[in-house]
N, C-alpha and C positions, 0 to 999 in steps of 0.2 A: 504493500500500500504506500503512494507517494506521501512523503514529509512533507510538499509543498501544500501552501494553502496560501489564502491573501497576506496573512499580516507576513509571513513568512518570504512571498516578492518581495512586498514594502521593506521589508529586513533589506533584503539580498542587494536590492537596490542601492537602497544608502549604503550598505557596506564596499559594495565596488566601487561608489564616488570617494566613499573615504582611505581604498585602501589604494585607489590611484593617486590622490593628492596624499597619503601619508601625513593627514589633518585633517579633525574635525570641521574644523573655521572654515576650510576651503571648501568641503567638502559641503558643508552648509552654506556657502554664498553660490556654489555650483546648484545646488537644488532648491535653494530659495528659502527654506526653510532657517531655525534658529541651529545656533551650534549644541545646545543643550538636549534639542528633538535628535539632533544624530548620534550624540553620545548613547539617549537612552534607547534609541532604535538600536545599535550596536549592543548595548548590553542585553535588550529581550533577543535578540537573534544568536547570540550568545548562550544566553538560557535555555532555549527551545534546542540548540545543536548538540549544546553538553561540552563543550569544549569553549575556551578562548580563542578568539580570533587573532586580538595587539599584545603586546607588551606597550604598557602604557608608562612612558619615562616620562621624565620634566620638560616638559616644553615639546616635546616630540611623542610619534608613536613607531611603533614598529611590529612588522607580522609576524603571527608565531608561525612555527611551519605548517601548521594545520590551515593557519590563514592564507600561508600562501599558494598550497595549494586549491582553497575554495577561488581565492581571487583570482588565477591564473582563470581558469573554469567561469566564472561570473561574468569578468570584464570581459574576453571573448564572447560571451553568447548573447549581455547584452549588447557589445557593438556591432553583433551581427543582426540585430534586432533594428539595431538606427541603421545601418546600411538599406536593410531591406525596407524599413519606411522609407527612405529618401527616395529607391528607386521607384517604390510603386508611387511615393508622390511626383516624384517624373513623368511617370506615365499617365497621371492623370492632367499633366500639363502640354501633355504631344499632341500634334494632330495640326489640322489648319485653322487656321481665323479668318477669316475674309472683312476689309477693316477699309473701307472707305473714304476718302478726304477731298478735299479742295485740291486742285493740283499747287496753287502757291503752297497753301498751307503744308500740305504733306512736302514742297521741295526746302523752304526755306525755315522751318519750326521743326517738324517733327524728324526729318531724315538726319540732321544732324543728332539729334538724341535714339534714334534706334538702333546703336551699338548695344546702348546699358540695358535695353529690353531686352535683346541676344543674349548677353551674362546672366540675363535676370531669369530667363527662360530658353534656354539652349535648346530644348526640344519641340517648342513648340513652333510652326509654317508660318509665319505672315503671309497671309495672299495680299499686296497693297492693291488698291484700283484709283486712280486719279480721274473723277469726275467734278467736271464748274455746278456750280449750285443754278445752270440750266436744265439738268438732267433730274428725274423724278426720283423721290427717293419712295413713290409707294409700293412699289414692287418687291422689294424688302429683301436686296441679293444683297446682303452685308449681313455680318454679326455686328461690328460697330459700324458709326458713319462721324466724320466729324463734319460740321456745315454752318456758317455765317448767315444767319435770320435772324427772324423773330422771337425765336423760341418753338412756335405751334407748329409740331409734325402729328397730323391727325393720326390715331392708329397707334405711333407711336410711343415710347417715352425719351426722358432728356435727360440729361445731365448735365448743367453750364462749368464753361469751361472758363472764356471770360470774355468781357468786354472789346469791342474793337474802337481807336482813335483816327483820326484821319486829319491830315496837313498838305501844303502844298512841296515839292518838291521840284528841283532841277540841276543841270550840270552848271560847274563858275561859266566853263565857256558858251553857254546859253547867255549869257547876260552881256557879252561882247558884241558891240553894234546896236543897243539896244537901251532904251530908255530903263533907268534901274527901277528894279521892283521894288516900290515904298509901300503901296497900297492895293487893294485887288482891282482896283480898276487899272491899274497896268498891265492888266493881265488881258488887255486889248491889242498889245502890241504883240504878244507871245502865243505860239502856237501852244493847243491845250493834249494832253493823251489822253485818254480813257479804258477803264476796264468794263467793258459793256455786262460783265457777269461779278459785277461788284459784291454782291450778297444776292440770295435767294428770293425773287421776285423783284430787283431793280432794275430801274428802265436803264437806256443804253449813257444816260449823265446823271447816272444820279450820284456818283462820287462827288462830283461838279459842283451840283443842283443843294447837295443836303451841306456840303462847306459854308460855300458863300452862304447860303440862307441863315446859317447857324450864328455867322459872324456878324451879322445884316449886314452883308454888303449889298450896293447898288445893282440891281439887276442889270444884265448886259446876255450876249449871246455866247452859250457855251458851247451848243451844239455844232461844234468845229475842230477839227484835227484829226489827226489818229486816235483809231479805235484798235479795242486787240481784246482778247476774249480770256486772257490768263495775266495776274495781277504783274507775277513776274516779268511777262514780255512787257509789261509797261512799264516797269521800274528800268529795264534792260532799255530801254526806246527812251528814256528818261536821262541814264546813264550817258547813252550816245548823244546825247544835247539836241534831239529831237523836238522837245516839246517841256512844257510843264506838267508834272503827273499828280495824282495824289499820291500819297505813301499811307500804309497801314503802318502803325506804329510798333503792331505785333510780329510784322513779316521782316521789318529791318534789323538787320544786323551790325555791320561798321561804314555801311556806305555813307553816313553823317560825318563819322569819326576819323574818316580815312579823307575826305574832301572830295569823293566820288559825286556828292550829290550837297545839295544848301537847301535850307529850309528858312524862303525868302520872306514867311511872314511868321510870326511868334505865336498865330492862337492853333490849340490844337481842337479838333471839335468831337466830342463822343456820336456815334451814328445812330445809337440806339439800338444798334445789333450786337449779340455775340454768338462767341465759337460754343457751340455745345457736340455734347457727344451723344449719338443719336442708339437706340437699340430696338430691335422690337421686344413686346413684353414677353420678360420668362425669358430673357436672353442671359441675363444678369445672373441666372442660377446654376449655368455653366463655369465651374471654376476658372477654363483659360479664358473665357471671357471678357469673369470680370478682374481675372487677372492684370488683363488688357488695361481694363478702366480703370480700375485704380490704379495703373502704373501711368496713365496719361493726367492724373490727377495730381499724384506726386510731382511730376514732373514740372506743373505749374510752379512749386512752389522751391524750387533750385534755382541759384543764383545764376543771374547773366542770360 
């Protein structure tokens, strides 16, 4: 008949943490518990065996041989025990994800941080898809989506990620030959860019349209220059001294920093839109899912 029973684990346990550290204290800041809960766990496991496990010196302990060979035996079987949780919690993190975004969004935000998801989760496929917030999200060919609106995806549910800001932007050599930009009505002389799929249901200026208004500037004609259907080719078309763009304040990087680009007026304006993460319901109850999610969550809140 086995000697083992529960309090009898609960023994065995504490005594492999303490006969790896060779101290109580360690041994007890390793399992959480007090140092005096492992002394007396050690002494009842002690009781029940019929033998001593330490020799208990001043300041220190040490194994009788009887102890060492239960520890040799213990600490083996339980770190055979955490091996094989890790694995099978690996494999409840394998498999694919099909994960959605904005094409700026997933080039210039998330692709730089999808190393630390790879260490985070080695086993598990990212399937990326790069789709403009033209494309319909009812059809629900994602586990995650990330997308720049209002919030309201019918069917769906949400989860905000953050806010988006919006400013004017352009190259120094834009401004040579040309009246200096002090106020938005200069902005008569400058050719304009546009991203026609600025967020989810905006018209083809409303980058434009939702700045000035915000700032009260004087109405005048925006609907002029280059258009381009991805944030980036505008920022890119902006770069080249093309035009004056808006910039999203989330998608820039050092192009301020580096003097790639000047931000010719000082107000920045909220649009009233943000980034959320989109799932259908009952998605979230998939472990790599929401592994997904809350690792895109985290993420918000890392420096730089």
């Amino acid at each position: 008949m086995s000697r083992l029973n529960g309090a009898m684990h609960g023994g065995l346990h504490v005594f492999a943490a303490a006969a790896r550290c060779l101290s109580f204290t360690q041994a007890a800041g390793e399992l959480h518990i007090t140092t005096g809960a492992v002394s007396q766990q050690v002494k009842q496991l002690e009781a029940r065996l019929g033998f001593r496990l330490f020799h208990r010196h001043h300041r220190r302990l040490s194994l009788t041989a009887e102890g060492q060979r239960l520890a040799g035996v213990v600490i083996e079987a339980y770190g055979q025990v955490d091996q094989e949780i890790e694995r099978l919690s690996r494999s409840l993190m394998s498999g694919e994800i099909r994960l959605r975004a904005l094409p700026s969004f997933l080039a210039r935000w998330l692709m730089p941080r999808l190393p630390r998801l790879r260490a985070r989760l080695p086993e598990l496929d990212l399937r990326l898809q790069a789709e403009d917030s033209s494309q319909s999200l009812a059809n629900g060919d994602f586990d995650l989506a990330i997308d720049l609106g209002d919030g309201i995806y019918p069917g769906m549910r949400t989860t905000p990620l953050m806010a988006e800001e919006i400013f004017p932007v352009c190259a120094p050599s834009l401004l040579r030959g040309r009246p200096i930009l002090h106020r938005p009505s200069d902005l008569a002389w400058y050719p304009l860019l546009h991203d026609v799929t600025a967020w989810r249901g905006s018209s083809d200026h409303a980058e434009w349209e939702s700045y000035l208004e915000a700032i009260g500037a004087p109405a005048f004609n925006v609907q002029r220059g280059y258009t381009f259907n991805r944030h980036d080719l505008t920022m890119a078309a902006a770069i080249a001294g093309m035009g004056v763009a808006i910039a999203r304040r989330t998608l820039l990087s050092d192009e301020l920093s580096s003097g790639q680009l000047i931000a010719p007026f000082s107000e920045r304006v909220a649009t009233g839109k943000q980034y959320v993460i989109i799932h259908p319901p009952g998605a979230l109850d998939d472990p790599r899912i929401r592994a997904v999610h809350d690792w895109l969550l985290e993420e918000l809140q890392r420096p730089g």
